[in-house]
C-alpha positions in Angstrom: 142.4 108.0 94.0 142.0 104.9 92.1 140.0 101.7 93.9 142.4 99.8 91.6 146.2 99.4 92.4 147.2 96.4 90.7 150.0 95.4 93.4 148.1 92.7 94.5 147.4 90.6 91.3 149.9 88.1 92.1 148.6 87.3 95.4 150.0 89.5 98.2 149.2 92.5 99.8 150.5 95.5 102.2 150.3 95.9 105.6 150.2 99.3 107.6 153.5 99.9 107.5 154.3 98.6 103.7 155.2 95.4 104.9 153.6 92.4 102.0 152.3 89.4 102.7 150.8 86.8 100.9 146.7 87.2 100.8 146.1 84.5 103.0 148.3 85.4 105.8 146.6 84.5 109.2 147.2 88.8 109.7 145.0 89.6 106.2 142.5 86.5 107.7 142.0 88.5 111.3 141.1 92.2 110.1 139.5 90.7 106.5 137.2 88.7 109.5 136.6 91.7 111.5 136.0 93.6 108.3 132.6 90.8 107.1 131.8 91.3 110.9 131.5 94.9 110.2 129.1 94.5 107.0 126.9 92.3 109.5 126.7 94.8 112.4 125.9 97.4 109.2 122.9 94.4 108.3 121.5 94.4 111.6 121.9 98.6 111.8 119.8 98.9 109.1 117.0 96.6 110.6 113.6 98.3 112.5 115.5 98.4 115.9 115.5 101.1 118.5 118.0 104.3 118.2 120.0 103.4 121.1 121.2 100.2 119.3 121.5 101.9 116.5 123.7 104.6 118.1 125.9 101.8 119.6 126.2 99.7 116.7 127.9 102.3 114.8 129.8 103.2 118.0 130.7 99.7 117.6 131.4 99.9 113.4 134.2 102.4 114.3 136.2 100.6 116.7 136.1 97.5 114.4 138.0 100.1 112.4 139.9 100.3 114.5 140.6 96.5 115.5 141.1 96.2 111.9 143.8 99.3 111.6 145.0 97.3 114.4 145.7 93.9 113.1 146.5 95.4 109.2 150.1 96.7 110.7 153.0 94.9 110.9 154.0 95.3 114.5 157.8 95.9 113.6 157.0 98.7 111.5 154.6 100.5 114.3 157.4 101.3 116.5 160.6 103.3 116.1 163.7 101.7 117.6 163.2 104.6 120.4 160.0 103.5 121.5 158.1 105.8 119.8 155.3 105.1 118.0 155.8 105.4 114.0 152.1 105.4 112.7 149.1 106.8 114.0 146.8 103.9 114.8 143.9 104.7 117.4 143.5 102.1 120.1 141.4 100.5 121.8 140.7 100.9 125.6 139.9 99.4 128.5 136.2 101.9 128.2 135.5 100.6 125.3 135.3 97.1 127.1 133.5 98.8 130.1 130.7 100.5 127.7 129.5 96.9 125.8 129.6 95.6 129.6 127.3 98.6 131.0 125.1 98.0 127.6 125.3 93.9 128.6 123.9 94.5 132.0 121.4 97.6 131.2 119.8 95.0 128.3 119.9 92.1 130.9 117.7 93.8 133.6 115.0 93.8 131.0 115.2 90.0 129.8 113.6 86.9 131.3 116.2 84.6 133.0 118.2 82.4 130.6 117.6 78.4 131.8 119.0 77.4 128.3 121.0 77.7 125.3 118.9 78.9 122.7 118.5 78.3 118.6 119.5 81.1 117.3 116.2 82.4 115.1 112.9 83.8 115.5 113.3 86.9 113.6 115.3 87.7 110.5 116.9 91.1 112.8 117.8 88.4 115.3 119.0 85.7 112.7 121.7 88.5 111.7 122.7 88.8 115.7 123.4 85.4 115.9 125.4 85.4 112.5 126.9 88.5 113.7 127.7 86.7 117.0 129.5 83.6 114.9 132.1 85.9 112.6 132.7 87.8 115.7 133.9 84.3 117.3 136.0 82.9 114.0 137.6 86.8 114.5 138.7 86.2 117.5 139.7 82.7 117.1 142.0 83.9 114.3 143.8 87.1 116.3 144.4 85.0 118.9 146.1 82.6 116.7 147.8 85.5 115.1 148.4 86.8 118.8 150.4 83.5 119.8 152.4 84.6 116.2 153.5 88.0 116.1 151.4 88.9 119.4 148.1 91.3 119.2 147.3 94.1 121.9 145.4 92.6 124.5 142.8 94.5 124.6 141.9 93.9 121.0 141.3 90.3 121.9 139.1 90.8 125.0 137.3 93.6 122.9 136.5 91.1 120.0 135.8 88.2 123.1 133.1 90.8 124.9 131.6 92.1 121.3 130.2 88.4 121.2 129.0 88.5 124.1 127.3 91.7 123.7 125.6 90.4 120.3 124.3 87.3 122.1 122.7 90.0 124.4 121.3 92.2 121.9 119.3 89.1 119.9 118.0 88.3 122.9 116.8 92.1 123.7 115.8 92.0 120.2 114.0 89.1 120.8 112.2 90.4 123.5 111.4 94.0 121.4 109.8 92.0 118.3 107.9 89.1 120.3 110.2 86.6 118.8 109.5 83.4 120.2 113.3 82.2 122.0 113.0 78.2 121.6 115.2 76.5 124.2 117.6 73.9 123.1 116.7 71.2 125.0 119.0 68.0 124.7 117.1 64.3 123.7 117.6 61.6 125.8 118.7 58.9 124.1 
């Protein structure tokens, strides 16, 4: 199979489902976000972490694969007029939620209390958390903009709103791990 396929030299592309749409479609923008989310959580994989996080980040690399599969399919082509599915996109579930929640409050018991925001930094394995933590926002942003569009599965969006959270989590546990120093932003007074 060739990487190459030429259909897309004059600026669109197809969807699951063989629908095309221009390259910058707010649908290409969602799962091309999820996808340089991905590549981050790959970055911070590949850091001097500990197995479980390892383990769950590429737990986590698959069901962006799946949020991606998601958002890449034209919704009108997904279902037969009888209410059938046509193609054979996984899903995500309501467990998939639950497990970054049980891994939020299993890393929380071990971290001092948070009294401020704080700058993300400290460590270059944290640094990527953080920047991890940012696409993971902009993704979200953009599926629910494509959600009040064409509409997105709902638990797509809260998946993509609690993997956020969970990476905000995991700097700080990293944080902790590698003696990173967690400055508090602390407002001026003016």
């Amino acid at each position: 199979m060739k990487i190459y396929t030429k259909t897309g030299d004059k600026g669109t592309t197809a969807l699951f489902g063989g629908t095309r749409v221009p390259k910058h479609h707010i649908r290409i923008e969602s799962y091309g976000t999820v996808d340089e989310l991905n590549s981050y959580i790959g970055l911070i994989r590949d850091q001097k972490i500990d197995a479980r996080s390892k383990e769950l980040l590429i737990h986590i690399q698959d069901k962006l694969f799946t949020v991606g599969s998601i958002l890449a399919t034209d919704p009108e082509k997904a279902i037969l007029k009888s209410g059938k599915e046509r193609l054979n996109i996984p899903k995500i579930a309501k467990e998939d939620i639950e497990l970054l929640e049980k891994e939020m409050d299993r890393m929380h018991e071990s971290l001092p209390p948070m009294t401020h925001f704080v700058l993300p930094g400290g460590h270059t394995t944290v640094s990527y958390c953080h920047i991890s933590r940012c696409v993971c926002r902009r993704a979200e942003r953009l599926a629910v903009q494509l959600h009040e569009q064409e509409g997105v599965d709902a638990f797509v969006l809260t998946y993509l709103n609690r993997l956020s959270d969970y990476l905000f989590v995991l700097a700080r546990k990293l944080s902790n791990d590698l003696q990173a120093e967690e400055i508090k932003w602390i407002p001026k007074k003016i």
